[in-house]
Residue, then its C-alpha position, 0 to 999 in steps of 0.5 A: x929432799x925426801x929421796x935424799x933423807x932417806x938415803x942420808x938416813x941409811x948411809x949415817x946410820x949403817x956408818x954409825x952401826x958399823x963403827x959401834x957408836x951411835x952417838x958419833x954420828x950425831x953432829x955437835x950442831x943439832x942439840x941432839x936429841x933434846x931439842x928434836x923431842x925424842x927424849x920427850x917422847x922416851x920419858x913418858x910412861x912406856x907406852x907412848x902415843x904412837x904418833x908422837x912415837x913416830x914423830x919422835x924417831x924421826x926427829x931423832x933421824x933428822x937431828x942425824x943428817x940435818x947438819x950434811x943436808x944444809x953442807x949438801x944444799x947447792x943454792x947462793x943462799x947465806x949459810x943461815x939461809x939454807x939452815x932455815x930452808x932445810x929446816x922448813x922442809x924438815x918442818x913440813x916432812x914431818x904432820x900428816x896433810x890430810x886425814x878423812x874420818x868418816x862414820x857409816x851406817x850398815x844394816x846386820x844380818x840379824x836386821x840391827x843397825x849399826x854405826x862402823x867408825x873408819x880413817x885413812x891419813x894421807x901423810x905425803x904427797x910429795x911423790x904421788x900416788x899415795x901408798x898404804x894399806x887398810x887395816x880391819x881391828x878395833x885398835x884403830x884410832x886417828x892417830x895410829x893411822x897417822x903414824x903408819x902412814x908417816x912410816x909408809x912415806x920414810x919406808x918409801x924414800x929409803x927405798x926410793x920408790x916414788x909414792x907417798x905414805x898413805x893408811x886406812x882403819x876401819x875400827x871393826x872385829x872381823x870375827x864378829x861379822x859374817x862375810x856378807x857383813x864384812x863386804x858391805x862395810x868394805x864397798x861402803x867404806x870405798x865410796x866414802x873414800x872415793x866421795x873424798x877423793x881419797x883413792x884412785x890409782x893417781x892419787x891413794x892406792x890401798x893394799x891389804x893389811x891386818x884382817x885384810x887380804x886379797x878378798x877385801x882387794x876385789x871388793x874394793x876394786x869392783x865397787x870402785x871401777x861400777x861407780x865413780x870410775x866406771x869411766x877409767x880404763x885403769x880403774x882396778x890399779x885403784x888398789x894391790x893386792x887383788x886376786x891373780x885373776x882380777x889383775x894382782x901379780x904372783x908373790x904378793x901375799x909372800x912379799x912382806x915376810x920375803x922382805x923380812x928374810x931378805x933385811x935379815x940375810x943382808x945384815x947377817x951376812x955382813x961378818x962386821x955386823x954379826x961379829x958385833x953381837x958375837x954371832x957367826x954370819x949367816x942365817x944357817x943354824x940360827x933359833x928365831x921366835x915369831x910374835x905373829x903368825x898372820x901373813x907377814x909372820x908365817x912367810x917369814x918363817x917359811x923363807x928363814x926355815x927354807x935357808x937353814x934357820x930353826x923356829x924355836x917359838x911362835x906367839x899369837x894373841x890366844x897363847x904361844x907355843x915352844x919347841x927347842x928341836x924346830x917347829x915345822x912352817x907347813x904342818x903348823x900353817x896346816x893345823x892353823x888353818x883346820x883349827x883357827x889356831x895355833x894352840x894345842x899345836x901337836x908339834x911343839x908344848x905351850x909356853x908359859x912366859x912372855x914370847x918376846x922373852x924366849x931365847x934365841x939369836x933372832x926375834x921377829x916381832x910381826x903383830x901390832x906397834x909398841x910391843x916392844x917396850x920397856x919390861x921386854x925390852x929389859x927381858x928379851x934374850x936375843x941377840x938380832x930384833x927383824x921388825x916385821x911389824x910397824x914400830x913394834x919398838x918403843x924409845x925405852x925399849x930402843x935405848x935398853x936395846x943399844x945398851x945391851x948391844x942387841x942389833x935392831x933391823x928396823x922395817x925400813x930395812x926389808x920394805x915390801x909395798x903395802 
C-alpha cells in the first residue's frame, strides 16, 4: 500500500502539473482538503508545528489518490467495504509507531556535569530496517524528528526503496563542545539507542544528517559492533555514512546535493514544464541562489555550476552573500573552510535583504524546515523552488506559491538515502 501511494502520489501530481490545474485532480468524493485537515494546518499563524505540518501535506496527498486506491483494490469486499479498508490503512500510514527520548549524563572537559537531551522516532516499519539520519542542533524537538521521520517513509515509497523512515536529535550546539565532547555524547546516545532496540542493521539504520558526518558514523559503528553486537558479523551495516576505510561507499557525502541537481535537471528539462513558468529547458544559463551552504547546499552547487548554471547568492545563518557575475563553488568552498565562514567572502558583496528573496530562476532552500513561509513566500523572485532541505515550505507559502505559478520540486523528487 505504500509502494502503491507513493507511486499514485507521483503519477497524480505530475499529471495535475502538467495540465496546470491542481485542483482537478482531486476526486469530488474526498471532500477536499477540509476534511483531510490541511487547510487547519494552513490557517494557523505561519509558522506552523511541524508535524501537524507534515501531517497535513499528507492528507492533502491522500485526499489525492484515495478515490483510485479504493477503484484499484481487487478484494470481493462491498464498494464500502474497500472504502473503510483504505481508509484504515490510510489511518494508520500516517502517526509515528515509536519515539524514544532519552536524557544522559556527560562529564565536561572542565570537570561540570551535564544532562544531553536526544530522540529518535521511528515512523514505519513497514519495510524494514528503518532509515534515517541524526541530526545534532538545539532546535531539535519530538515533534520535529516525527515529522522527518514521517517524510523518510514517503520519500522512501515514492521512490521504492524498501525501508521505513526513522530519525534521531540529540538537542546540542556543536560549537560548544570540543571533539572529545562531541564523541562521548555520540557512543552514549548509541548504547541508549542500541538498550532499546533502537538500531541494528535489520531493524534502525542511521546516517549523517545536520552538524553530523562521516566522523559521527565511525563513532557509532565502533561503539556498536564492541558492545551489544560484538557478536554479529554485519554489525558496521548498523548505520551509512561511515569512512571509506570503515566500510562507507564513494560519493556518499555528494549524493544528497547530486539528487538536488538531478530532481532539478528532470523537470527543466521537460519543454511542457519549463514552458509553464515562462523558461527555456535546461539548466544551462539559468541564476540560482542557496539558502545553506552545508553539505547538501554545496554539492548542489557544484553539480548545477559543472552543467552550466551561474550561483548569483548564497545565504547562511551569520549573513549571506551576492554576485550578479557567479560566484565560484570551489574558491568559495576554500574560503569557508580557512575561515569557518562564508562572510567576507572576496568574490562576491554582502547582501543585505533576505536570501530567500534574491532574484533568480532557481531557489534552493538547503537548511532547516518552515523557511519558506508566508512573508518569503509572498517576496520571493524565483520562477523554480529545488528543496533541498526537509519541508522548507509551509501550507501559506505553498498556496502563494500555485498562485503565483512558481513551480516547487518537492524533496521527494531528488531522494538521496539519509
Amino acid at each position: 500500500m505504500y509502494r502503491c501511494f507513493g507511486e499514485l502520489l507521483s503519477r497524480s501530481a505530475g499529471s495535475a502539473l502538467a495540465s496546470g490545474c491542481v485542483d482537478s485532480a482531486l476526486p469530488v468524493s474526498s471532500s477536499l482538503m477540509r476534511v483531510r485537515r490541511y487547510a487547519d494546518a494552513a490557517d494557523k499563524p505561519d509558522d506552523p508545528n511541524f508535524f501537524r505540518m507534515v501531517e497535513g501535506f499528507f492528507d492533502r496527498g491522500a485526499s489525492i489518490v484515495e478515490d483510485k486506491l479504493v477503484e484499484d483494490l481487487r478484494t470481493k469486499e462491498t464498494p464500502e467495504q474497500k472504502k473503510k479498508r483504505v481508509a484504515g490503512i490510510l489511518r494508520i500510514i500516517k502517526p509515528c509507531n515509536h519515539i524514544l527520548s532519552v536524557n544522559f549524563p556527560i562529564k565536561r572537559d572542565n570537570g561540570e556535569w551535564e544532562v544531553i537531551e536526544g530522540y529518535r522516532a521511528q515512523h514505519s516499519q513497514h519495510r524494514t530496517p528503518c532509515k534515517g539520519g541524526i541530526r545534532y542542533s538545539m532546535d531539535v524537538s519530538v515533534d520535529e524528528v516525527k515529522a522527518l521521520a514521517s517524510l523518510m517513509t514517503y520519500k522512501c515509497a515514492v521512490v521504492d526503496v524498501p525501508f521505513g523512515g526513522a530519525k534521531a536529535g540529540v538537542k546540542i550546539n556543536t560549537k560548544n563542545y570540543s571533539d572529545n565532547e562531541l564523541e562521548k555524547i555520540t557512543r552514549r546516545f548509541t548504547i541508549e539507542l542500541a538498550k532499546k532496540g533502537f538500531i541494528g542493521p535489520g531493524i534502525d539504520v542511521p546516517a549523517p544528517d545536520m552538524s553530523t558526518g562521516e566522523r559521527e558514523m565511525s563513532w557509532i559503528a565502533d561503539t556498536y559492533a564492541n558492545t551489544i553486537a560484538h557478536t554479529d558479523i554485519n554489525a558496521h551495516a548498523c548505520v551509512t555514512g561511515k569512512p571509506i576505510s570503515q566500510g562507507g561507499i564513494h560519493g556518499r557525502i555528494s549524493a544528497t546535493g547530486r539528487g538536488v541537481f538531478h530532481g532539478i535537471e528532470n523537470f527543466m528539462n521537460e519543454a511542457s514544464y519549463m514552458s509553464m513558468v515562462g523558461l527555456t529547458p535546461g539548466v544551462q544559463d539559468k541564476t540560482f541562489v542557496i539558502q545553506g551552504f552545508g553539505n547538501v547546499g554545496l554539492h548542489s552547487m557544484r553539480y548545477l555550476h559543472r552543467f552550466g548554471a551561474k550561483c548569483v547568492g548564497i545565504g547562511e545563518i551569520d549573513g549571506a552573500i551576492y554576485n550578479a557575475d557567479g560566484i565560484d563553488p570551489k574558491a568559495l568552498e576554500e574560503y569557508k573552510l580557512q575561515n569557518g565562514t562564508i562572510v567576507g567572502f572576496p568574490g562576491a558583496k554582502p547582501y543585505e535583504g533576505g536570501i530567500l528573496e534574491a532574484d533568480c530562476h532557481i531557489l534552493i532552500p538547503a537548511a532547516g524546515e518552515k523557511q519558506l513561509n508566508n512573508q518569503p513566500g509572498k517576496d520571493t523572485r524565483t520562477k523554480i523552488i529545488a528543496e533541498g532541505a526537509n519541508g522548507p515550505t509551509t501550507p501559506d507559502a505553498d498556496k502563494i506559491f500555485l498562485e503565483n505559478n512558481v513551480m516547487v520540486i518537492p524533496v521527494s523528487a531528488h531522494t538521496q538515502l539519509k
